[in-house]
SEKOLTI-338709 format. One record per residue (C-alpha): residue number from 1; x, y, z. Coordinates in nm, 2 decimals, padded with zeros to 4 digits. Layout:
REM residues N
NUM;X;Y;Z
...
END
This chain:
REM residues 321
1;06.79;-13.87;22.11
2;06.58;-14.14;22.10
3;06.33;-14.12;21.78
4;05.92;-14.22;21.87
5;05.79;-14.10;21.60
6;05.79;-14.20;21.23
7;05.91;-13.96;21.04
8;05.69;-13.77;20.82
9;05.68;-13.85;20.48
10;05.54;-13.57;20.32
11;05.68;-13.42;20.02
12;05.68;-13.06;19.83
13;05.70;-12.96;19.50
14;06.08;-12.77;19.48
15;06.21;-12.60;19.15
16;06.57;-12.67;19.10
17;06.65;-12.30;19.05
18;07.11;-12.38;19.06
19;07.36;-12.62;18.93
20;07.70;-12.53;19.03
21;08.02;-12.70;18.94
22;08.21;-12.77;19.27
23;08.50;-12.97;19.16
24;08.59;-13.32;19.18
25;08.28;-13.47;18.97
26;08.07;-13.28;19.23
27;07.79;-13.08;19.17
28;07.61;-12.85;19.41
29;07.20;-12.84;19.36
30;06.96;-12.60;19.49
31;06.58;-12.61;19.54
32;06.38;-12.35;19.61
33;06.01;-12.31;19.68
34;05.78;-12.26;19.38
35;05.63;-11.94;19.53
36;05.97;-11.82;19.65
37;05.87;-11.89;20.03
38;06.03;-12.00;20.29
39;06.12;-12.34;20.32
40;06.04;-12.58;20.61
41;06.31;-12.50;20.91
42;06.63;-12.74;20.92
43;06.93;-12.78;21.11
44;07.27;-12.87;21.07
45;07.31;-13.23;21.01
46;06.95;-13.28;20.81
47;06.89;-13.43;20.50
48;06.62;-13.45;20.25
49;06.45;-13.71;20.01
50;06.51;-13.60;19.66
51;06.21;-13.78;19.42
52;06.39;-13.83;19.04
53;06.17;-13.85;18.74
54;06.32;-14.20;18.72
55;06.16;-14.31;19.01
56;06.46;-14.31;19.21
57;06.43;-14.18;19.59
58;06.79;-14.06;19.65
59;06.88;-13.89;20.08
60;07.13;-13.58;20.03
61;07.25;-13.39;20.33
62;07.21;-13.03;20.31
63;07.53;-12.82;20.31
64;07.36;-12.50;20.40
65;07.31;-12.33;20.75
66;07.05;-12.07;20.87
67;06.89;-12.03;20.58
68;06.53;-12.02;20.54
69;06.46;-11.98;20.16
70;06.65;-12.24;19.99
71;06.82;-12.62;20.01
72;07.12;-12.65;19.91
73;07.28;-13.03;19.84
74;07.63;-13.16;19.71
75;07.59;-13.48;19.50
76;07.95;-13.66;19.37
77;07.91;-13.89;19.02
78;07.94;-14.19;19.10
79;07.92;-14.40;18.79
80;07.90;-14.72;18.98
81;07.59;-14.60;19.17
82;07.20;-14.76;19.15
83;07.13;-14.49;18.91
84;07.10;-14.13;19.13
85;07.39;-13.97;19.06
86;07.39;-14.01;18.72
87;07.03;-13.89;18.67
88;07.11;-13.55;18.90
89;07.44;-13.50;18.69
90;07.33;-13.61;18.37
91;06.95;-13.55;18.27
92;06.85;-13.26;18.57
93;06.79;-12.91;18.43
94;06.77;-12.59;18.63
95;06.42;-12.47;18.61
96;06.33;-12.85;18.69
97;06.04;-12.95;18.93
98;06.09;-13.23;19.18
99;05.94;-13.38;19.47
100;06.10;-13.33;19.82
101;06.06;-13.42;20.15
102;06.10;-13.24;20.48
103;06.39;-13.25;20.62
104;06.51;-13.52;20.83
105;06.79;-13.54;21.10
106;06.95;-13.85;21.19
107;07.28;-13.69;21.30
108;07.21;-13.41;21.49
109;07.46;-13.18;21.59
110;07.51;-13.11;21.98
111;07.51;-12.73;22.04
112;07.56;-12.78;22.38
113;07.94;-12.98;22.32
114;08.22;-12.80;22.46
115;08.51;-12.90;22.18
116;08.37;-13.05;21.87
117;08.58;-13.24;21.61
118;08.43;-13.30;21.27
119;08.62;-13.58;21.06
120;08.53;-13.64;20.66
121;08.63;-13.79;20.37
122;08.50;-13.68;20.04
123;08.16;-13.65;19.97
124;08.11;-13.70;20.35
125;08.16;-13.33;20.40
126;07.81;-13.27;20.31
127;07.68;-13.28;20.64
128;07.99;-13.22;20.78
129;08.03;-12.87;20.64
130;07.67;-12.74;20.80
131;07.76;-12.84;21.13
132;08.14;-12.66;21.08
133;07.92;-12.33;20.98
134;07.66;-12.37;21.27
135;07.97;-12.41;21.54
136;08.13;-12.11;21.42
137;07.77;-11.88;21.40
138;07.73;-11.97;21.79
139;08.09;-11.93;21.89
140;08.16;-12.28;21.98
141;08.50;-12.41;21.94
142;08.58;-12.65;21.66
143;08.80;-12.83;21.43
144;08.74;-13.00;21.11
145;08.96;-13.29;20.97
146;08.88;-13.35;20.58
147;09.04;-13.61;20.37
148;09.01;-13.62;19.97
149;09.20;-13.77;19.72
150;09.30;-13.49;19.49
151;09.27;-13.14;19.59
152;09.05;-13.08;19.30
153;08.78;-13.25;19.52
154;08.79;-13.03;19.86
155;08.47;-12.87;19.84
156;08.26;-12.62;20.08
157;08.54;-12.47;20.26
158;08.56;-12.10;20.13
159;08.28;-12.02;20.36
160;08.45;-12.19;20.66
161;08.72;-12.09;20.91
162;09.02;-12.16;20.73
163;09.24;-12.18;21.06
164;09.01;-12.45;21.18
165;09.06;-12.68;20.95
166;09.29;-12.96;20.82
167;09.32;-13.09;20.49
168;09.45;-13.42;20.41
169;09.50;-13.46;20.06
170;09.57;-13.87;20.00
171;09.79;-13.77;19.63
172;10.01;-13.56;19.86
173;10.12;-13.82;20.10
174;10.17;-14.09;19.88
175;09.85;-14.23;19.89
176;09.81;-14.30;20.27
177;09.53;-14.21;20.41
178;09.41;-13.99;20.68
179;09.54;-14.11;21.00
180;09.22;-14.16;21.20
181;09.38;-14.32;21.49
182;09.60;-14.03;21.58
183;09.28;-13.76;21.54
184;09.14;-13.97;21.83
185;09.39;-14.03;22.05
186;09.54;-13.63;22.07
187;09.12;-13.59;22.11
188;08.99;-13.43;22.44
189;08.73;-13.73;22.65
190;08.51;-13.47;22.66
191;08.52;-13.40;22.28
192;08.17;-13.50;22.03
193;08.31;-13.61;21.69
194;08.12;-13.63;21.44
195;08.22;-13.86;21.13
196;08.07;-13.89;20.79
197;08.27;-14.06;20.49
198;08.36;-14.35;20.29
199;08.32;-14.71;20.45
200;08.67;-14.76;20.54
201;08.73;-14.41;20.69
202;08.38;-14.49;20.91
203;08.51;-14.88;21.01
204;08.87;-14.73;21.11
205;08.66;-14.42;21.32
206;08.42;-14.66;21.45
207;08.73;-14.87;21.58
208;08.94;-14.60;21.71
209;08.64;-14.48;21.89
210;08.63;-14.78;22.14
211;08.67;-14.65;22.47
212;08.55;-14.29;22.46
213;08.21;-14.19;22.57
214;08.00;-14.34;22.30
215;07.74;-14.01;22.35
216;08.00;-13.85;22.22
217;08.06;-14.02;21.92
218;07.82;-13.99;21.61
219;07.84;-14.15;21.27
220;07.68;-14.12;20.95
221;07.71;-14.38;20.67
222;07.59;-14.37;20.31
223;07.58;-14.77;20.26
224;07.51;-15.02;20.52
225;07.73;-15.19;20.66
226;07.77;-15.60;20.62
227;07.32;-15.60;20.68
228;07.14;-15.95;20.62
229;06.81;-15.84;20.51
230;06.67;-16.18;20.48
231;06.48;-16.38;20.73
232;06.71;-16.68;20.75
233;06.69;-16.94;21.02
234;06.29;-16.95;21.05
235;06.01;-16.75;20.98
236;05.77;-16.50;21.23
237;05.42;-16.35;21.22
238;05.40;-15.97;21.20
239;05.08;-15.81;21.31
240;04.96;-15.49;21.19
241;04.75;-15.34;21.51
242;04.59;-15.06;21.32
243;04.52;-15.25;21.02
244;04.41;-15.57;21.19
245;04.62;-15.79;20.95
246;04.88;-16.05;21.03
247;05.16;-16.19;20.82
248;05.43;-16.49;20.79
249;05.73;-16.35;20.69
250;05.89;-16.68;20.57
251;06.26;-16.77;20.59
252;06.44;-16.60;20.27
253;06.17;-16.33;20.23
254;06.21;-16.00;20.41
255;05.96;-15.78;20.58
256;05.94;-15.48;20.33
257;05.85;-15.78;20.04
258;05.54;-15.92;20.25
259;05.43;-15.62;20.35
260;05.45;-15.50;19.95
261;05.30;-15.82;19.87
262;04.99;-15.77;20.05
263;04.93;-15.40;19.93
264;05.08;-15.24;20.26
265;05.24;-14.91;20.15
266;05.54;-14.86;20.37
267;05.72;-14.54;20.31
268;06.07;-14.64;20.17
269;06.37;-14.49;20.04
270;06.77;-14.67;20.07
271;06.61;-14.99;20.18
272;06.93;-15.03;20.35
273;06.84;-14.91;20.68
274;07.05;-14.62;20.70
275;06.81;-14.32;20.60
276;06.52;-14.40;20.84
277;06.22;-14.32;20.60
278;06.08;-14.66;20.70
279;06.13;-14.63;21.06
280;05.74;-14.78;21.23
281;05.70;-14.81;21.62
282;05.70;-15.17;21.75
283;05.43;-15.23;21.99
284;05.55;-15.57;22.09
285;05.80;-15.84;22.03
286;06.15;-15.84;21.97
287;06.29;-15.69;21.68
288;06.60;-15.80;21.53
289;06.79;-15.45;21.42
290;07.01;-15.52;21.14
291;06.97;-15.14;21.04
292;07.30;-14.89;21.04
293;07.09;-14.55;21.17
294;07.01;-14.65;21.52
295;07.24;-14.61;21.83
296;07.30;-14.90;22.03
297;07.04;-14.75;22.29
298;06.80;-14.71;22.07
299;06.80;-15.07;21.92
300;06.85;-15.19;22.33
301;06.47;-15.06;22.39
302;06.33;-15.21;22.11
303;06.06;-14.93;22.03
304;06.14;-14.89;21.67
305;06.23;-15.06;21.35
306;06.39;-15.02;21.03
307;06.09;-15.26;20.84
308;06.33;-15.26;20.49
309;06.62;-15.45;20.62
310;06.50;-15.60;21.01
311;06.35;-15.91;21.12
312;06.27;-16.04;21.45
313;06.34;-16.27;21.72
314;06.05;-16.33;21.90
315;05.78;-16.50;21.71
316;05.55;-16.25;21.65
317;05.61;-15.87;21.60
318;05.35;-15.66;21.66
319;05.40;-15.32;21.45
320;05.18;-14.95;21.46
321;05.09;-15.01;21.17
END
């Protein structure tokens, strides 16, 4: 589906009311309303901005389906990470109150599919593990292919189909990893997939996908992949419609730092282009998409941009902003 809009950036005040020990180094949160009410409506697929008291704006996918009075979000320690992690793991306390956004959905799940194959690899079955839960609750056929390390780290599954899925454990067969290749090639033509994983899982997937439908082929990444933020070869103007203000974004600058230099609040989260908080509607001009969320049809009409990581070819770039 082709997004128009800019996502809404509002937030809500959530109480962390669960912590739950998963396995693996992984933690399951929930947040509930602080009147107990329902929460805004989501669907399989969806993620939410989680606000940390150390400034930090982490995305988490929601693992739960059909439910209306809580969120529910799976977060791995990652010690190497820019800090969320270790703040949800380390310093977060049920009964906390946090800032968070509505939902979001940049990998939305087609109902409509006749086979559906979902593919993960650790913390990837996040998202993953929704859409597994929504197929079965509308009697659509599926399969889910999950790949961890250890066993210790499967997580989610005891509310799933246990006949539908496949479990790759990576200690159990010597290390190798899940054979990605062969998933795809014993796939039906008419099959969606759905990936969401590690970088190497989503580069082999991405690769093995050649040839197939690419509507039927959907990807979700948690880091970008090989992005050059930077404007490098030469400069452009950038024109702010609403405001009335035009910039130079200079070669070696990027437009999220001019725009921040010159007090123009963009919302902003990964500032990797691959959450879409950032995502403004181009009026004019051509934008240079170096952003991992947008489908090649969606970069081909040139009607939005990721402002954190872009740039653009044409000299000016007019934005609704």
């Amino acid at each position: 589906m082709l997004l128009t809009e800019k996502p809404v950036s509002k937030t809500y005040d959530m109480r962390l009311t669960s912590i739950r020990y998963l396995g693996g180094q992984t933690n399951l949160y929930e947040f509930s309303q602080l009147d107990k009410s329902t929460v805004p409506a989501f669907a399989a697929g969806s993620h939410i901005d989680v606000h940390l008291p150390n400034g930090l704006i982490r995305q988490y996918s929601l693992v739960n389906e059909g439910e209306q009075h809580r969120y529910m979000v799976g977060v791995k320690l990652d010690r190497q990470s820019r800090g969320g992690s270790r703040f949800m793991h380390d310093d977060l306390r049920v009964g906390a109150v946090l800032k968070v956004s509505l939902p979001r959905n940049n990998f939305p799940l087609d109902e409509d599919a006749e086979h559906t194959i979902l593919v993960a690899g650790g913390i990837g079955i996040t998202p993953v593990a929704a859409m597994a839960k929504r197929l079965e609750n509308i009697g659509k056929a599926w399969e889910l292919h999950y790949a961890v390390r250890t066993r210790e780290e499967a997580c989610f599954l005891e509310d799933l189909n246990q006949k539908k899925i496949i479990l790759h454990v990576d200690a159990e067969h010597h290390g190798t990893p899940m054979d990605i290749a062969r998933i795809l090639f014993n796939a039906r033509l008419d099959a969606h997939v759905y990936c969401c994983g590690p970088g190497p899982m989503l580069d082999a997937f991405e690769a093995n996908a050649k040839g197939r439908p690419s509507k039927n082929i959907h990807v979700e990444r948690f880091s970008a992949v090989n992005i050059i933020t930077k404007s490098s070869d030469k400069g452009y103007r950038i024109k702010l419609e609403k405001a009335g203000l035009e910039f130079r974004v200079e070669s070696g600058q990027t437009m999220l730092e001019v725009l921040r230099q010159n007090g123009v609040e963009v919302s902003t989260s990964c500032e990797q282009g691959i959450c879409g908080s950032c995502e403004t509607r181009v009026v004019s001009g051509i934008p240079e998409h170096r952003d991992s969320l947008l489908s090649d049809v969606e970069k081909a009409s040139n009607k939005v941009i990721m402002v954190c990581c872009s740039g653009s070819k044409s000299d000016l770039l007019v934005l609704d902003l």
